[in-house]
Every structure is written in C-alpha cells, then in structure tokens.
TIDRENLUM-141267 format. One record per residue (C-alpha): residue number from 1; residue in one letter; x, y, z. Coordinates in nm, 2 decimals. Layout:
// residues N
<nr NUM	rest A	u X	v Y	w Z>
...
This chain:
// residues 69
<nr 1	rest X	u 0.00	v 0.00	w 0.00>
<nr 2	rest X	u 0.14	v 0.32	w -0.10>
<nr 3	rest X	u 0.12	v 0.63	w 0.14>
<nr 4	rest X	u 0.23	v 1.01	w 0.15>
<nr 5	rest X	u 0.58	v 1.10	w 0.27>
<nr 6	rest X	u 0.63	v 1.31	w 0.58>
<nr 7	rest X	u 0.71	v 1.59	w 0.31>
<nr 8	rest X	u 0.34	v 1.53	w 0.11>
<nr 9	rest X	u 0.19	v 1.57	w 0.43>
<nr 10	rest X	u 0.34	v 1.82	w 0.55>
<nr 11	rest X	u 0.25	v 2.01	w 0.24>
<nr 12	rest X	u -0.10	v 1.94	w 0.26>
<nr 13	rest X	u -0.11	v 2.09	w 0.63>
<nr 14	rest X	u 0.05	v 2.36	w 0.48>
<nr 15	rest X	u -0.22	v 2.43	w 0.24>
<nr 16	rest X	u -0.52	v 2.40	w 0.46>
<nr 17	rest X	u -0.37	v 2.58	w 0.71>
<nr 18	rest X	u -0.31	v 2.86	w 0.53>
<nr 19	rest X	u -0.61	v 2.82	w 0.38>
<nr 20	rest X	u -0.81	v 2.81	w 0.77>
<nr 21	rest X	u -0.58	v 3.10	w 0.86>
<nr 22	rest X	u -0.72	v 3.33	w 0.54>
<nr 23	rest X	u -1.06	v 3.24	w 0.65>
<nr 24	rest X	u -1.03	v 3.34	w 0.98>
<nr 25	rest X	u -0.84	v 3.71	w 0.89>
<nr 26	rest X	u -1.12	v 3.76	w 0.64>
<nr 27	rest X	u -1.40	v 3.75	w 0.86>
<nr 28	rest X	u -1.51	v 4.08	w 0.98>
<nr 29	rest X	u -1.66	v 3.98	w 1.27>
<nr 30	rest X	u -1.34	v 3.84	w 1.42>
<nr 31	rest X	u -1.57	v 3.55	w 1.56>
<nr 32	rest X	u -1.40	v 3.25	w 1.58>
<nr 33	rest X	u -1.47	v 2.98	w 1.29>
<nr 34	rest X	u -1.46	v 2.64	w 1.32>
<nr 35	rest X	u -1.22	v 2.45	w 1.16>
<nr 36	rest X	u -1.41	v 2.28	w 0.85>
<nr 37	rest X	u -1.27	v 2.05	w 0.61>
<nr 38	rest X	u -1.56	v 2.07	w 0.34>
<nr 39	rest X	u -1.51	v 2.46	w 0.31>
<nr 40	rest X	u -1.14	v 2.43	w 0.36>
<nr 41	rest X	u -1.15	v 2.19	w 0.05>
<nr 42	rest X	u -1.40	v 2.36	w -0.17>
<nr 43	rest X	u -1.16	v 2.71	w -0.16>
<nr 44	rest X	u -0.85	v 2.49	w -0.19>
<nr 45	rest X	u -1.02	v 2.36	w -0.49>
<nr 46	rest X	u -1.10	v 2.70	w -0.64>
<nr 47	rest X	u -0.74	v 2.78	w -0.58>
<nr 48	rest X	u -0.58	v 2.45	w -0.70>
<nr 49	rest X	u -0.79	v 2.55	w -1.05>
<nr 50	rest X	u -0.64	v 2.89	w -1.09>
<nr 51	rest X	u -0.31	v 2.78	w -0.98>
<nr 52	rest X	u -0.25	v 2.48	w -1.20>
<nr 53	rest X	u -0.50	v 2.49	w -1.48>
<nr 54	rest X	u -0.49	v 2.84	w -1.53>
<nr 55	rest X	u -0.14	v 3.00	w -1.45>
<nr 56	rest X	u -0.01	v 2.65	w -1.47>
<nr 57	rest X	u 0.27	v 2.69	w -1.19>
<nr 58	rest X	u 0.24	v 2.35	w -1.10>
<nr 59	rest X	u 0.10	v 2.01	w -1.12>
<nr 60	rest X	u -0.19	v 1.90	w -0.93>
<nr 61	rest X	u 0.00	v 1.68	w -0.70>
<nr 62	rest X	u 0.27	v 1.97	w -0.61>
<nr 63	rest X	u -0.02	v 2.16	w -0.53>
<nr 64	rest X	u -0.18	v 1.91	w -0.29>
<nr 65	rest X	u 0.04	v 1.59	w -0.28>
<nr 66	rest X	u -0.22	v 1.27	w -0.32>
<nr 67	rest X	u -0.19	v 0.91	w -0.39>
<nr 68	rest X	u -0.28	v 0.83	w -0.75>
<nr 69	rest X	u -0.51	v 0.54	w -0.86>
C-alpha cells in the first residue's frame, strides 16, 4: 500500500492551514470559525484550479500531494 511522505503531508497541512488562517483574517466579525474540512476543500479547490490549470505553476500533486489510482 502506498502512502504520502512526511514531506506530502506536510505540504498538505501547509495548504489548509493557510487556507483556515485566510478564512479566519477575512472574517469581519473576528468570531472565531470552526475548523471545516468541506469549506477548507472547496476554496483549496478553487485555488488549485487557478493555480494549476490556469497559471499553470504546478501540477496537481505539487499543489496538494495525493496518492494516485
């Protein structure tokens, strides 16, 4: 069974967290936000689109290391 490196994950903590921490500063209330994968994933998607289909900086697995089929 294949897995991520420590690296690959790393990364992908990276993303959402950066990700959770835009989230939070963007809020105007300054109310605290819960920490939601689904809308975490639905921006990074929206982001992973303009950053590798679009400006194509990277590939989709730079972006957000996964395991392939």
């Amino acid at each position: 069974m294949k897995a991520l490196t420590n690296s690959q994950i790393s990364r992908q903590d990276y993303v959402d967290g950066v990700i959770f921490q835009s989230i939070q500063s963007l809020n105007p209330t300054k109310q605290p936000i819960k920490w939601d994968i689904e809308m975490i994933a639905d921006i990074r998607d929206t982001i992973e689109d303009w950053v590798v289909a679009k400006m194509k900086c990277c590939t989709e697995k730079e972006f957000y290391p996964y395991i392939g089929e």
